[in-house]
C-alpha positions as a printed Julia matrix, in Angstrom:
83×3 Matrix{Float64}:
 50.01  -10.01  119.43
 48.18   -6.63  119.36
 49.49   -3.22  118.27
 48.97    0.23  118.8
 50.01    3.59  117.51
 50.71    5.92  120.27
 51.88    9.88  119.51
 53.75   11.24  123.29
 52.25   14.36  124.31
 55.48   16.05  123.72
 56.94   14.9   120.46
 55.15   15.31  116.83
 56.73   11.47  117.0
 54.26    8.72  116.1
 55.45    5.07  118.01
 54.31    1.51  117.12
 53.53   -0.27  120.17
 53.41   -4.35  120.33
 51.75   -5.99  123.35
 52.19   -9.83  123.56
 49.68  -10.5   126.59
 49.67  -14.31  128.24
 47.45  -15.29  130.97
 49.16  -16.72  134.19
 46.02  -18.11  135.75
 42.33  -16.8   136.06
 42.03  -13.14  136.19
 45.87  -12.65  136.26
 47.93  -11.66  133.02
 51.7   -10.58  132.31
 52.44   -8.75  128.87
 55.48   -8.43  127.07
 55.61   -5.13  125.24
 58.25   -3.44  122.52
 58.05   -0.13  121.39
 59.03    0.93  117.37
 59.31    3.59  114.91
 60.03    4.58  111.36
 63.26    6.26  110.85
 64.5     6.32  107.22
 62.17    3.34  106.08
 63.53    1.54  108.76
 61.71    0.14  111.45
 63.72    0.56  114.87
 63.39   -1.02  117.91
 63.14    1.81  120.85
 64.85    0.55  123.95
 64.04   -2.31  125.68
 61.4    -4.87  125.81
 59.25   -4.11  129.05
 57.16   -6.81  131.08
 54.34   -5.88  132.76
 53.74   -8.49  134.92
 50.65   -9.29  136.97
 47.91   -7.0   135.57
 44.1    -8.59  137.01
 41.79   -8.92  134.11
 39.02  -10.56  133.76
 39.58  -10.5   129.93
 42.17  -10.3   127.62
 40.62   -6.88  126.15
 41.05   -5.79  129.4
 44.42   -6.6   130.18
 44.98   -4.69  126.85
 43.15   -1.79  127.45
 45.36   -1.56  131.38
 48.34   -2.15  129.3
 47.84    0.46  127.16
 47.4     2.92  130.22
 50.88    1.97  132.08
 52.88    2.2   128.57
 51.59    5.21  127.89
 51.88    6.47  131.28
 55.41    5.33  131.17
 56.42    7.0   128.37
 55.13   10.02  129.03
 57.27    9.7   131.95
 60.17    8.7   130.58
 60.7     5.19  132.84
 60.71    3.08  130.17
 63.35    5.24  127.79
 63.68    8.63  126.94
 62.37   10.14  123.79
């Protein structure tokens, strides 16, 4: 399991991202991803778990680094929820 802190362009909001990444075969990887945030000392879980499935990678830092990319593309698009 990795995490990441990721602040949306738009919001002063700072969200706890969780990437679960799994290899399906060589070069090929699916992650598993959940998105949190404090509110009131409470950590919340912000909408649903995502799957990202097939990203090529020849290494799991890489398949990180491409997952980080679509999230954050996706939330700063609003496909996976909206802020």
């Amino acid at each position: 399991m990795f995490s990441f802190q990721y602040s949306p362009n738009r919001s002063s909001r700072v969200l706890e991202v969780e990437i679960d990444p799994r290899q399906r075969g060589p070069g090929m990887w699916d992650v598993n991803c959940k998105i949190y945030e404090q509110s009131d000392g409470k950590r919340l879980l912000l909408g649903p778990a995502l799957s990202l499935r097939g990203i090529a990678a020849a290494s799991e830092e890489e398949c990180l680094d491409e997952a980080e990319i679509r999230i954050a593309d996706d939330i700063e698009h609003d496909r996976w929820f909206k802020l």
